[in-house]
PDB file of N, CA, C and O in Angstrom:
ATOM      1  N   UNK A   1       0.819  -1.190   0.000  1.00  0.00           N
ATOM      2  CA  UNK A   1       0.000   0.000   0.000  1.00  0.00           C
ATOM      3  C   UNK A   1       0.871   1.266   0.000  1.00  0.00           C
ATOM      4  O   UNK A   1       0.523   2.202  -0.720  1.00  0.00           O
ATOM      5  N   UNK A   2       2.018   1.367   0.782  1.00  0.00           N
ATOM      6  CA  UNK A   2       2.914   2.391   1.198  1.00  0.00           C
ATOM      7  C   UNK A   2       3.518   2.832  -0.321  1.00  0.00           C
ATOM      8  O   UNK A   2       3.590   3.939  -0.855  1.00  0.00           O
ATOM      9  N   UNK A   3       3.893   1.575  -0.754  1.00  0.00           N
ATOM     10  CA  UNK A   3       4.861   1.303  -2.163  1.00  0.00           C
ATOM     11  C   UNK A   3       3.954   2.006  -3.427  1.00  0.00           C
ATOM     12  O   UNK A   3       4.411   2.691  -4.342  1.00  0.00           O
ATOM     13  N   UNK A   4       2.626   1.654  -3.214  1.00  0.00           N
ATOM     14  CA  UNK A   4       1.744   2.194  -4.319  1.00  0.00           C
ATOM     15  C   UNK A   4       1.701   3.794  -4.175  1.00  0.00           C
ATOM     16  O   UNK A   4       1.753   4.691  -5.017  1.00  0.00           O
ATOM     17  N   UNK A   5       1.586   3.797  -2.791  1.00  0.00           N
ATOM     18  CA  UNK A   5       1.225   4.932  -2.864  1.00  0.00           C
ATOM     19  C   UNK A   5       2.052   5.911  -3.083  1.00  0.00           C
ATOM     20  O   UNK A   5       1.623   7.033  -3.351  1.00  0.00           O
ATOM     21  N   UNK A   6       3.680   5.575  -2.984  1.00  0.00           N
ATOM     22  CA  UNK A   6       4.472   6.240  -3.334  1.00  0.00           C
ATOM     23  C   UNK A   6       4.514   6.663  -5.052  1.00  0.00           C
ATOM     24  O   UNK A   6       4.458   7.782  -5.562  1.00  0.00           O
ATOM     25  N   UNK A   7       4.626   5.392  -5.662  1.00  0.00           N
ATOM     26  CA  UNK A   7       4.311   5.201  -7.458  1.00  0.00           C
ATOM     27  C   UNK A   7       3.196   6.403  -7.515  1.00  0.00           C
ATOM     28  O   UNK A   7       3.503   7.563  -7.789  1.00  0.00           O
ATOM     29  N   UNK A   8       1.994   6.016  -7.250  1.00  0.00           N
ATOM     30  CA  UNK A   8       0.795   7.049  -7.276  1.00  0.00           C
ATOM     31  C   UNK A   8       1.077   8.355  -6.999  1.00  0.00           C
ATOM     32  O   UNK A   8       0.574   9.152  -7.792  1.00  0.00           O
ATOM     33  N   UNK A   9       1.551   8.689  -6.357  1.00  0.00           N
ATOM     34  CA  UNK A   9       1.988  10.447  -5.758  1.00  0.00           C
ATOM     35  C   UNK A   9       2.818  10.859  -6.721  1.00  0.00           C
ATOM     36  O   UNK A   9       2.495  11.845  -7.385  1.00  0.00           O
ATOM     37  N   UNK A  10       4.309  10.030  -7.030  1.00  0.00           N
ATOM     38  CA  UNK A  10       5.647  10.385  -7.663  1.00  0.00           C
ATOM     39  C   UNK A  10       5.675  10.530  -9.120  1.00  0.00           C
ATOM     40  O   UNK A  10       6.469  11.103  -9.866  1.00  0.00           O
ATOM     41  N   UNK A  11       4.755   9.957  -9.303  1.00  0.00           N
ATOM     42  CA  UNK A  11       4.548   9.172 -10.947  1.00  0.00           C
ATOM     43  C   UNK A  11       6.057   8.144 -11.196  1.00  0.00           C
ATOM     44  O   UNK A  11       6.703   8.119 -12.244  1.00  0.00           O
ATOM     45  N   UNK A  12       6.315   7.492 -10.161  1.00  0.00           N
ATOM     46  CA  UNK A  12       7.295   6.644 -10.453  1.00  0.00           C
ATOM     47  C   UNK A  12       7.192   6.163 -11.813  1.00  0.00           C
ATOM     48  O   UNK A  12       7.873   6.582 -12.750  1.00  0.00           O
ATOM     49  N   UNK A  13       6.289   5.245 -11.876  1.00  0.00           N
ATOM     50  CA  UNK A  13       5.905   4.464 -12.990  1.00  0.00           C
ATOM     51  C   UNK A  13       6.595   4.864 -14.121  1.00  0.00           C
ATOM     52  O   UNK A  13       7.598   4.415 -14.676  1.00  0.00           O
ATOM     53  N   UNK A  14       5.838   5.825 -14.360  1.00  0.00           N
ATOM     54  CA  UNK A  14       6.137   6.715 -15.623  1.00  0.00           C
ATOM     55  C   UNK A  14       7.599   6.942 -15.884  1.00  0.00           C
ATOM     56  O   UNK A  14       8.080   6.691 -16.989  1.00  0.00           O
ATOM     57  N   UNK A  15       8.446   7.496 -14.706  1.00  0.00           N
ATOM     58  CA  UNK A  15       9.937   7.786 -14.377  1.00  0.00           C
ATOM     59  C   UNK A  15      10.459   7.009 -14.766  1.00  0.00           C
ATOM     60  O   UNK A  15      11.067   7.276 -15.802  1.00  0.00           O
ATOM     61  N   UNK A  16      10.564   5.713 -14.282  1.00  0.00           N
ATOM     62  CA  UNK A  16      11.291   4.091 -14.537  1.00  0.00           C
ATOM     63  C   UNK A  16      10.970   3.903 -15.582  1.00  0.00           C
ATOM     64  O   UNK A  16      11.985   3.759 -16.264  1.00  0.00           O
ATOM     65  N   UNK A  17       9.778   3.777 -16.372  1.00  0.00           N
ATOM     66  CA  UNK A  17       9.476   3.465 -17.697  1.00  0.00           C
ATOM     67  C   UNK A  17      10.334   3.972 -18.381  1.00  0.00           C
ATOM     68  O   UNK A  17      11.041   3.263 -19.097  1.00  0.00           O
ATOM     69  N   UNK A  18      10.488   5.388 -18.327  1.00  0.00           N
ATOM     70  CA  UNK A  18      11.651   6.410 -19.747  1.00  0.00           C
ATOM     71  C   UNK A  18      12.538   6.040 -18.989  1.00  0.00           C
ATOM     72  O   UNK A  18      12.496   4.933 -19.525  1.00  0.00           O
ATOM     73  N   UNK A  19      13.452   5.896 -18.103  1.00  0.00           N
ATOM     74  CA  UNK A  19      14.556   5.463 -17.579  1.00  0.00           C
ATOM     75  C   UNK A  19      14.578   4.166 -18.301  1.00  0.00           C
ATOM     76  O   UNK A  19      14.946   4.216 -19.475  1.00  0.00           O
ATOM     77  N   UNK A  20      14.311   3.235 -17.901  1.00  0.00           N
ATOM     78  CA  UNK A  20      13.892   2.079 -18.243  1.00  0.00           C
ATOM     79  C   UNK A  20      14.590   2.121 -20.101  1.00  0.00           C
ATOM     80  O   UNK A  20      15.631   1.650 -20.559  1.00  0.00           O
ATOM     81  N   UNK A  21      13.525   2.856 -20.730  1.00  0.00           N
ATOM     82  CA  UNK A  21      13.465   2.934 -21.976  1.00  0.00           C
ATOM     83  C   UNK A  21      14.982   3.153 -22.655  1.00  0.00           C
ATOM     84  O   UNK A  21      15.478   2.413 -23.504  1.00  0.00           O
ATOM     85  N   UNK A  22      15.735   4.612 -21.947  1.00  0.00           N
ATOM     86  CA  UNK A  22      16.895   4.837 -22.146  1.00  0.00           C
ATOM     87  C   UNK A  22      18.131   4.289 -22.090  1.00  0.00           C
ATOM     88  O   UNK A  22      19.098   4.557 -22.803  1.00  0.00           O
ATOM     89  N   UNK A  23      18.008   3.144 -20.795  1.00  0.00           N
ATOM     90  CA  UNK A  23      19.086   2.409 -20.780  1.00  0.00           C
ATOM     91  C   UNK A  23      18.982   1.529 -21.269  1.00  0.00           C
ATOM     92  O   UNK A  23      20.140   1.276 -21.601  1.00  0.00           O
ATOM     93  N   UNK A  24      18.116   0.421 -21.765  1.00  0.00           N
ATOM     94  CA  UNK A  24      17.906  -0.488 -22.934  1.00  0.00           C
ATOM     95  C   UNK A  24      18.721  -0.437 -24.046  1.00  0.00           C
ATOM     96  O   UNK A  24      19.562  -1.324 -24.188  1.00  0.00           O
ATOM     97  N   UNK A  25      18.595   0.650 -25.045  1.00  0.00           N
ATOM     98  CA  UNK A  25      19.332   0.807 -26.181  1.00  0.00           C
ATOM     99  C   UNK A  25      20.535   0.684 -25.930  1.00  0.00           C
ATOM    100  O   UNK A  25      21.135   0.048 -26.796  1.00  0.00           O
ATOM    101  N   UNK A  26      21.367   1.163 -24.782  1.00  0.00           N
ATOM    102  CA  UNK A  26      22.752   0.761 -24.343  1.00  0.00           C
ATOM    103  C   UNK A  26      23.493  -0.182 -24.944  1.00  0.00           C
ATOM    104  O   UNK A  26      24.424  -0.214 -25.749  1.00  0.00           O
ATOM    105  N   UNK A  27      22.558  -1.261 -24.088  1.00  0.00           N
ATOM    106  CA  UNK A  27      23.138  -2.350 -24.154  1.00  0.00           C
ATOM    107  C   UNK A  27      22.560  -3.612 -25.152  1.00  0.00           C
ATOM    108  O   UNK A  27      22.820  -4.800 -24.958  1.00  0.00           O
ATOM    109  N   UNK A  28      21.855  -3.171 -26.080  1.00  0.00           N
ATOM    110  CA  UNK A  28      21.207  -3.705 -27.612  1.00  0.00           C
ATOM    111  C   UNK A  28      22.038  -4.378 -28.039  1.00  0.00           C
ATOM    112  O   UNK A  28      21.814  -5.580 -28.183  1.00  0.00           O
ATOM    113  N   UNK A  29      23.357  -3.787 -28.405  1.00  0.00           N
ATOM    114  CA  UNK A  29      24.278  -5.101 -28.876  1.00  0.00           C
ATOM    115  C   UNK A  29      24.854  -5.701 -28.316  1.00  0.00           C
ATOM    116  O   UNK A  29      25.655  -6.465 -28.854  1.00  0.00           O
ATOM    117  N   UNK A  30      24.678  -5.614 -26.692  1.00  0.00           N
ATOM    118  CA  UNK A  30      25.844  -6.975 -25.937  1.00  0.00           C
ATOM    119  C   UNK A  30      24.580  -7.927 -25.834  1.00  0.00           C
ATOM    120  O   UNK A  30      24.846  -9.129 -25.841  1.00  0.00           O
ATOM    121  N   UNK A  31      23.123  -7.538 -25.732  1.00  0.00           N
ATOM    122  CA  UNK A  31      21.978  -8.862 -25.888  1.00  0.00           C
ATOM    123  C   UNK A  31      22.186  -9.030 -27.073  1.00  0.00           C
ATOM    124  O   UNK A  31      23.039  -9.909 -26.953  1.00  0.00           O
ATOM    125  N   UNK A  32      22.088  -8.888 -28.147  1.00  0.00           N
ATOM    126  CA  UNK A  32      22.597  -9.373 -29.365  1.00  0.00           C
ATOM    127  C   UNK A  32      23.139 -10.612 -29.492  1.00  0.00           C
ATOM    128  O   UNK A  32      22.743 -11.745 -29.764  1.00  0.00           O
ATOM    129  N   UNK A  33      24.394  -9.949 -29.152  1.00  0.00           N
ATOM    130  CA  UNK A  33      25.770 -10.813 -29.495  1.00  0.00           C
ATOM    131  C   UNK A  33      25.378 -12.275 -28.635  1.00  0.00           C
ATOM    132  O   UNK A  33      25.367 -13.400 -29.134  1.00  0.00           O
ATOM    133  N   UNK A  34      25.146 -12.015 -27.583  1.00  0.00           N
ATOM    134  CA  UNK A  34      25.108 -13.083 -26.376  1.00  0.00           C
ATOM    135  C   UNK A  34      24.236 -13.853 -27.109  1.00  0.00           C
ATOM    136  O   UNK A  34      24.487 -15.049 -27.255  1.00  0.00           O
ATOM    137  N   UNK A  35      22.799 -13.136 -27.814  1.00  0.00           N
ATOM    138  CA  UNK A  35      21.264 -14.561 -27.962  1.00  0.00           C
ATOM    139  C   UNK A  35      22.114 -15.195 -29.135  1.00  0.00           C
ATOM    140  O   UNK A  35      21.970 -16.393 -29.376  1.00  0.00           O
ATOM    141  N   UNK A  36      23.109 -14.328 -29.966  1.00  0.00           N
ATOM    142  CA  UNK A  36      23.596 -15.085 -31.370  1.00  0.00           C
ATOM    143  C   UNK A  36      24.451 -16.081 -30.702  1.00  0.00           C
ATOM    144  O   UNK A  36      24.154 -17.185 -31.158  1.00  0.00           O
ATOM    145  N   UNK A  37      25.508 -16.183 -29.703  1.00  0.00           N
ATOM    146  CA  UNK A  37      26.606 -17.382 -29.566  1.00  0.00           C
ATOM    147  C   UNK A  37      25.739 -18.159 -28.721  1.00  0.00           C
ATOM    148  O   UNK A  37      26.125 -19.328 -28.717  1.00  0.00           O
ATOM    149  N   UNK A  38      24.458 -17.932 -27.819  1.00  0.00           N
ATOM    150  CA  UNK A  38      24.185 -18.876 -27.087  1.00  0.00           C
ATOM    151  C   UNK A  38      22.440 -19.081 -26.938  1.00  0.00           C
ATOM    152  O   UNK A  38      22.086 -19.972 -26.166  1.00  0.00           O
ATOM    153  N   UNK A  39      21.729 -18.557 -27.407  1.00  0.00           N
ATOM    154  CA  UNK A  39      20.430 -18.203 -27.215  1.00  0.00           C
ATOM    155  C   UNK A  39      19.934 -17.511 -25.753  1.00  0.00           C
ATOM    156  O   UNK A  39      20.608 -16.971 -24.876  1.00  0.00           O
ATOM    157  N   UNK A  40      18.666 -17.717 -25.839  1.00  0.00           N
ATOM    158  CA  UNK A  40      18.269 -17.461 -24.210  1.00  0.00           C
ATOM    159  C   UNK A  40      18.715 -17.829 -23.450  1.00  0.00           C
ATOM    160  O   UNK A  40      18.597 -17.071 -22.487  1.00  0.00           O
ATOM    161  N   UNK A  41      19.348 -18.823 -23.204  1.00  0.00           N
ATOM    162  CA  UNK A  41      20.407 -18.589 -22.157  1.00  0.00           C
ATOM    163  C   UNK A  41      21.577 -17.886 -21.832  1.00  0.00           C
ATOM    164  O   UNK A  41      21.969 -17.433 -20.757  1.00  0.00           O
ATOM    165  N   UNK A  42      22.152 -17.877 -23.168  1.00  0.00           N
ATOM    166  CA  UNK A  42      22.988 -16.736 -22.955  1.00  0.00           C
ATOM    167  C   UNK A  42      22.738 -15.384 -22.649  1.00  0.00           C
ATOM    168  O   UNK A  42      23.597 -14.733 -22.054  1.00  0.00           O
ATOM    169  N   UNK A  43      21.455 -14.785 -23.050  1.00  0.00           N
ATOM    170  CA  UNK A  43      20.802 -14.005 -22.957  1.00  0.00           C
ATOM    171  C   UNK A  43      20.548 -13.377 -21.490  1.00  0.00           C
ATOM    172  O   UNK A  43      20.645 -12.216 -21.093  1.00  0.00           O
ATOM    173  N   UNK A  44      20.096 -14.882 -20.662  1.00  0.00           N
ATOM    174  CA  UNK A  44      20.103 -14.663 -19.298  1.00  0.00           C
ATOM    175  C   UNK A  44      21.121 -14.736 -18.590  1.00  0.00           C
ATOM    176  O   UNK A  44      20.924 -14.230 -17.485  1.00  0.00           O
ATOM    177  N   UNK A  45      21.994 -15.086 -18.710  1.00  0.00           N
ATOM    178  CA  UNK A  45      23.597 -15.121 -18.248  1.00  0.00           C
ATOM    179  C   UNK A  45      24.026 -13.924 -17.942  1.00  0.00           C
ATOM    180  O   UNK A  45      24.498 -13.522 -16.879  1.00  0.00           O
ATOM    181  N   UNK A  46      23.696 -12.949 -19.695  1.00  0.00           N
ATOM    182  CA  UNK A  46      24.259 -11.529 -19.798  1.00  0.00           C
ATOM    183  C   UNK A  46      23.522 -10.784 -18.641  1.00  0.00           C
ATOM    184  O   UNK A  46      24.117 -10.250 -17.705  1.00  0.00           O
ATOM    185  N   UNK A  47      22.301 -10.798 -18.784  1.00  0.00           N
ATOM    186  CA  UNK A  47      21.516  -9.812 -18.056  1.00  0.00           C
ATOM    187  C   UNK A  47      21.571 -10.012 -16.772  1.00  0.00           C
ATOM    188  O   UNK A  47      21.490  -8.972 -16.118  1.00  0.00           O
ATOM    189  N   UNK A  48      21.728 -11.411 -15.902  1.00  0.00           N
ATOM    190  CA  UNK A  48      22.171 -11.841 -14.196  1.00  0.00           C
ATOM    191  C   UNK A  48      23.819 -10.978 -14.652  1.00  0.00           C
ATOM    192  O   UNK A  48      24.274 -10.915 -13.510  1.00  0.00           O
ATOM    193  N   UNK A  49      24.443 -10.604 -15.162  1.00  0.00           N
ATOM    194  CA  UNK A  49      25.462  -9.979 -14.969  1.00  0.00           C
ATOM    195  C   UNK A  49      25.374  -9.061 -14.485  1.00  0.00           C
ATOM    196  O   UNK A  49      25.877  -8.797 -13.393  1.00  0.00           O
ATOM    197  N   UNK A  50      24.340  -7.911 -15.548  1.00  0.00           N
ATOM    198  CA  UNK A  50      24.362  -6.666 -15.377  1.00  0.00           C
ATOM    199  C   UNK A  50      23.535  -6.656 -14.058  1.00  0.00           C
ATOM    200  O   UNK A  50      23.819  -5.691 -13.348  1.00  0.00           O
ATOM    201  N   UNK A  51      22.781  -7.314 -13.656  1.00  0.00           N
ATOM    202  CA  UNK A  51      21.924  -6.892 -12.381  1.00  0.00           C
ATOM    203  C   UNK A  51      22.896  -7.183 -11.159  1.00  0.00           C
ATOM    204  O   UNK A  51      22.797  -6.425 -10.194  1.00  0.00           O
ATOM    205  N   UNK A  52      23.873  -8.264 -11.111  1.00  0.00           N
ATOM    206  CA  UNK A  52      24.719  -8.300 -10.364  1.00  0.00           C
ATOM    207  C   UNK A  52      26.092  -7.142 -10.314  1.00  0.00           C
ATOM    208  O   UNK A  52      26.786  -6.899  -9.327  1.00  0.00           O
ATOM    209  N   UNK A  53      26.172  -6.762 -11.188  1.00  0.00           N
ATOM    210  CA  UNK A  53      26.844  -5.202 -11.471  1.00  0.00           C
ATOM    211  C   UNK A  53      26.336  -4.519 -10.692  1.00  0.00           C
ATOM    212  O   UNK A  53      26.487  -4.579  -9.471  1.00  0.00           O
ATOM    213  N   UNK A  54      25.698  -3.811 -11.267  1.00  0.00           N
ATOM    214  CA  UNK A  54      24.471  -3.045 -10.581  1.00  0.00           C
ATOM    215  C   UNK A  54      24.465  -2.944  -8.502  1.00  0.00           C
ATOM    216  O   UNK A  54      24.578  -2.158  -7.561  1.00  0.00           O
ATOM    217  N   UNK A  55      24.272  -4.206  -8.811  1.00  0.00           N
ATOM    218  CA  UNK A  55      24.008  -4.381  -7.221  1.00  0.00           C
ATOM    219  C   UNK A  55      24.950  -4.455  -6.391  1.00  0.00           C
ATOM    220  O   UNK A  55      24.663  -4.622  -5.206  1.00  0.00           O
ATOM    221  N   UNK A  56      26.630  -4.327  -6.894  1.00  0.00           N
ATOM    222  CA  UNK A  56      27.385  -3.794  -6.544  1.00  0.00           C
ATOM    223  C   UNK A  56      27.371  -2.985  -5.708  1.00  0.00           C
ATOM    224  O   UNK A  56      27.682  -3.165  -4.530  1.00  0.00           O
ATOM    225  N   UNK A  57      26.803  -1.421  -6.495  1.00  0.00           N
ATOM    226  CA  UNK A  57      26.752  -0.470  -6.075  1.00  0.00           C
ATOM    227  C   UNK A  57      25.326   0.581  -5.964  1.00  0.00           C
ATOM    228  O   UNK A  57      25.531   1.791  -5.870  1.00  0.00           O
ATOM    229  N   UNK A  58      24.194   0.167  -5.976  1.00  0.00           N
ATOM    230  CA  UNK A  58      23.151   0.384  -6.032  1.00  0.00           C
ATOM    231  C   UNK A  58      22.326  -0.609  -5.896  1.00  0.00           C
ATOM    232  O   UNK A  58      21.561  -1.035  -6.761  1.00  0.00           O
ATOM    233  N   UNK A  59      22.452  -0.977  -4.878  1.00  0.00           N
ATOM    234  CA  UNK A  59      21.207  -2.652  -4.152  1.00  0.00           C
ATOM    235  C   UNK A  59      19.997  -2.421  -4.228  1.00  0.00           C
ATOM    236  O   UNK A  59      19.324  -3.430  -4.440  1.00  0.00           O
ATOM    237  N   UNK A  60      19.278  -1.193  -4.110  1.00  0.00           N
ATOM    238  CA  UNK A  60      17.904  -0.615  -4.321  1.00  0.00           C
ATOM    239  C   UNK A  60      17.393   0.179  -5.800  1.00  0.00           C
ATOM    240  O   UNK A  60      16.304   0.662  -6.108  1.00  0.00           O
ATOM    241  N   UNK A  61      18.432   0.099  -6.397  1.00  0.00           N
ATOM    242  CA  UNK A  61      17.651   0.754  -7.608  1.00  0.00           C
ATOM    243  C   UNK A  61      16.950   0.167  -8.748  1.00  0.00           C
ATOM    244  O   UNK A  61      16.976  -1.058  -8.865  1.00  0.00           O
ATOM    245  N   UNK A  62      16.342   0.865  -9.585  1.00  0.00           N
ATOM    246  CA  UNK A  62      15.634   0.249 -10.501  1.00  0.00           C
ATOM    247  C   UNK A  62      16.084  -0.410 -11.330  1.00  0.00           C
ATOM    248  O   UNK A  62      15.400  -1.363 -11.702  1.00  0.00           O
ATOM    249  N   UNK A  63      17.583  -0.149 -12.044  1.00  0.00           N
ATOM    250  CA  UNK A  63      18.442  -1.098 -12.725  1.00  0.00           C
ATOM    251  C   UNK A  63      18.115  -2.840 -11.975  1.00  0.00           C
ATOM    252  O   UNK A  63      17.612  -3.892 -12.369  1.00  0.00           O
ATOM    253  N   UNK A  64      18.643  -2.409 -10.927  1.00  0.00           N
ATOM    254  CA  UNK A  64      18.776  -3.631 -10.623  1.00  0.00           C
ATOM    255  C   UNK A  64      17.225  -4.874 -10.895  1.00  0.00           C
ATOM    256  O   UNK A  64      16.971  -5.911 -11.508  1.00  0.00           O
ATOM    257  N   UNK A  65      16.640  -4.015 -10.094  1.00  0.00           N
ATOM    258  CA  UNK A  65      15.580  -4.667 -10.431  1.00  0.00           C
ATOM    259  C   UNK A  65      15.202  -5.164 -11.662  1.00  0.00           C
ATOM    260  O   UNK A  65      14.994  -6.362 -11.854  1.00  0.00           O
ATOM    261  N   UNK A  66      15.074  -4.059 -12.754  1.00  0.00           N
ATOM    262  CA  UNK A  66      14.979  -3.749 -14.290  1.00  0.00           C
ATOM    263  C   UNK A  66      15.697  -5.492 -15.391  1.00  0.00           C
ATOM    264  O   UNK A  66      15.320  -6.094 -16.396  1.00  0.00           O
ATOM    265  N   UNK A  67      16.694  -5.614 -14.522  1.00  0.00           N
ATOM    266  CA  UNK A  67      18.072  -6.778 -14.828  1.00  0.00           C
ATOM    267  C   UNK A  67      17.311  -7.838 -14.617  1.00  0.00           C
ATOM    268  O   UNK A  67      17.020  -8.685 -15.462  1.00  0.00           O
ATOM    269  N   UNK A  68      16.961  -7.808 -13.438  1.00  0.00           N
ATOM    270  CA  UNK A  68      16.968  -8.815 -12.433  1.00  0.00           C
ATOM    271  C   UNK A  68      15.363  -9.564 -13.395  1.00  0.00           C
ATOM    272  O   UNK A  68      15.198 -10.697 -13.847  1.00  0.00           O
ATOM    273  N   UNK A  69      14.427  -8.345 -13.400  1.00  0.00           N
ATOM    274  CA  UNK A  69      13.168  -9.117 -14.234  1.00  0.00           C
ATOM    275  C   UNK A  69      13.241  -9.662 -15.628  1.00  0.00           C
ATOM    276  O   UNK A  69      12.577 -10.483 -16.260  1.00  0.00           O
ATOM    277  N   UNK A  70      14.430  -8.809 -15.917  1.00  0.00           N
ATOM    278  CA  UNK A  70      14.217  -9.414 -17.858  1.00  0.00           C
ATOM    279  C   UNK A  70      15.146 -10.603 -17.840  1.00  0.00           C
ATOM    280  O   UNK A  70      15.153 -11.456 -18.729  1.00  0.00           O
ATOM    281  N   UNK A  71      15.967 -10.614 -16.728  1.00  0.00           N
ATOM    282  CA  UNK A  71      16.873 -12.261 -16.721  1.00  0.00           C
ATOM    283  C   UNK A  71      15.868 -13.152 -16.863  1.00  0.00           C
ATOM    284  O   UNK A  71      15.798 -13.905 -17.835  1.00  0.00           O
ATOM    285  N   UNK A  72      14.884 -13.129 -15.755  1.00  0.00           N
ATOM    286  CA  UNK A  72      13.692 -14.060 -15.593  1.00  0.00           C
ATOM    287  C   UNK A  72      12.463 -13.970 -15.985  1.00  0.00           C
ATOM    288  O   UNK A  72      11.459 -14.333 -15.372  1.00  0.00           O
ATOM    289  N   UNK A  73      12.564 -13.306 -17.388  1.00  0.00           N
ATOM    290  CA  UNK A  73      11.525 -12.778 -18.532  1.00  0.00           C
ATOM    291  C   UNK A  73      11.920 -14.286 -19.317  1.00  0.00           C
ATOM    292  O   UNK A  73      12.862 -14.699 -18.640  1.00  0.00           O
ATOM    293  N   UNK A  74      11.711 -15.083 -20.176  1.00  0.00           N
ATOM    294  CA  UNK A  74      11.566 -16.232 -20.916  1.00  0.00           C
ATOM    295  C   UNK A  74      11.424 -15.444 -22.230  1.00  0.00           C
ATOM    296  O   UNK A  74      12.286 -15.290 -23.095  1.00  0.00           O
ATOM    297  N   UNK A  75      10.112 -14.957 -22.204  1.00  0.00           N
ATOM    298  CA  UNK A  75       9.835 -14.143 -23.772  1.00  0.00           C
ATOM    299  C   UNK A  75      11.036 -13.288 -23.996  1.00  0.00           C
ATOM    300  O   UNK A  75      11.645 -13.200 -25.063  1.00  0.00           O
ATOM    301  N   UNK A  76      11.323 -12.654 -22.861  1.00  0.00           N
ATOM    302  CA  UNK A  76      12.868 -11.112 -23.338  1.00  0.00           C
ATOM    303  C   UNK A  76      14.086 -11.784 -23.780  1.00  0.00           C
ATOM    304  O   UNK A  76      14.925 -11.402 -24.596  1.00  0.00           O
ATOM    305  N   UNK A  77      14.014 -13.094 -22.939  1.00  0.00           N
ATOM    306  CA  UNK A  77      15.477 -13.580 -23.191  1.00  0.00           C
ATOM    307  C   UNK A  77      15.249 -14.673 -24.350  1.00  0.00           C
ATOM    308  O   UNK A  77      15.938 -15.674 -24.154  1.00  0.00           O
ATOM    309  N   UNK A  78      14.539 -14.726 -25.386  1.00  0.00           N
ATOM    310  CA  UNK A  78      14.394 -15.656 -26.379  1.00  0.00           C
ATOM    311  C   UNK A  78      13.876 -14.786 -27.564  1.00  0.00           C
ATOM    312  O   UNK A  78      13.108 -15.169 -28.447  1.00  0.00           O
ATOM    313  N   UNK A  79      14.514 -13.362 -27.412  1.00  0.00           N
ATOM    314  CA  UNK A  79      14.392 -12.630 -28.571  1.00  0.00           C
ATOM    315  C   UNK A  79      13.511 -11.852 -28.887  1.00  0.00           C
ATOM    316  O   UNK A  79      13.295 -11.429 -30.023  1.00  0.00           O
ATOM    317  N   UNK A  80      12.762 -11.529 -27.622  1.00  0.00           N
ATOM    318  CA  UNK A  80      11.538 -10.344 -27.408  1.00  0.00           C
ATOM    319  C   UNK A  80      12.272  -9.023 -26.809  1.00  0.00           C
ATOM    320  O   UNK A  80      11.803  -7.886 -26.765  1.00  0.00           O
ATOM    321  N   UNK A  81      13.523  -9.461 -26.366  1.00  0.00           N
ATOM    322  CA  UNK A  81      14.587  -7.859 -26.723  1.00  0.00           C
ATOM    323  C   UNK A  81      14.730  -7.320 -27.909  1.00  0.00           C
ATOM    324  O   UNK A  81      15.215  -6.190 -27.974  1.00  0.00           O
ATOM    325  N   UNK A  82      14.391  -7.921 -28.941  1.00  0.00           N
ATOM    326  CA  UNK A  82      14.274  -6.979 -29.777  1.00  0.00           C
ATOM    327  C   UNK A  82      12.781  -6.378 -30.294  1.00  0.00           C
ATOM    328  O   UNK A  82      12.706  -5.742 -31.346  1.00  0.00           O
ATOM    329  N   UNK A  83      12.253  -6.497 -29.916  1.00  0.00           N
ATOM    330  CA  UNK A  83      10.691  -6.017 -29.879  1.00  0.00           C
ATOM    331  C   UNK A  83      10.646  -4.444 -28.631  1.00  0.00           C
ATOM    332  O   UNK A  83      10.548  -3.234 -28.835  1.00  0.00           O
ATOM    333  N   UNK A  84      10.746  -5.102 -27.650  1.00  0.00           N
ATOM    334  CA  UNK A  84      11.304  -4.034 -26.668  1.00  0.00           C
ATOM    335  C   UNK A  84      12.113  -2.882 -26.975  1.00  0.00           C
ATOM    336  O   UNK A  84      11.812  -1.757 -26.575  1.00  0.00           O
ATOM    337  N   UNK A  85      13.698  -3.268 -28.063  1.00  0.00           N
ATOM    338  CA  UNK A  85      14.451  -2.510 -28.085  1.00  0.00           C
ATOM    339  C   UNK A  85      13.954  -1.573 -29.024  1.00  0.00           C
ATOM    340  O   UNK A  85      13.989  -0.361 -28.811  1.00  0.00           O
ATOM    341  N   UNK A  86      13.283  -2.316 -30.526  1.00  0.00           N
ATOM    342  CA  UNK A  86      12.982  -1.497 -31.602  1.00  0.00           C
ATOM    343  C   UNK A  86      11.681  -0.493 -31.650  1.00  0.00           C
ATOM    344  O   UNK A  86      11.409   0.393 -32.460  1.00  0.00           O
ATOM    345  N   UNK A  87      10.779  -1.087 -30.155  1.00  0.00           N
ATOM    346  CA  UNK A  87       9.755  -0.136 -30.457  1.00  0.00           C
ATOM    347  C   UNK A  87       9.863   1.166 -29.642  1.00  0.00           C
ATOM    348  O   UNK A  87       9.042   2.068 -29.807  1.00  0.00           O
TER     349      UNK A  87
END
């Protein structure tokens, strides 16, 4: 409730979404490269990287999180990153 209500007040949502949106294209060609030598799995390999990066040095942020869901996305990591990336 606390959590919503924060989203609801902040317009988080919205925030993370274009955040979200911006850092995607980044990294377009290291998901690439990875689904070409290994498929979705490689795919998920790459992306438990970057969320473990991440969490390095930012344990609470949306990256992390952001990582952390499209590792364990099935559709993202079997080539629905590029649907994501291109639209």
């Amino acid at each position: 409730m606390r959590v919503q209500h924060h989203f609801d007040t902040f317009g988080l949502s919205r925030l993370y979404e274009d955040q979200a949106a911006d850092d995607l294209p980044g990294i377009e060609l290291s998901i690439e490269e990875a689904f070409q030598a290994g498929g979705a799995r490689d795919v998920r390999v790459h992306l438990e990287g970057q969320a473990r990066s991440r969490a390095r040095h930012y344990k609470n942020s949306w990256m992390l999180a952001l990582y952390e869901a499209l590792a364990d996305d099935q559709w993202f990591c079997s080539g629905g990153f590029r649907q994501v990336v291109a639209g």
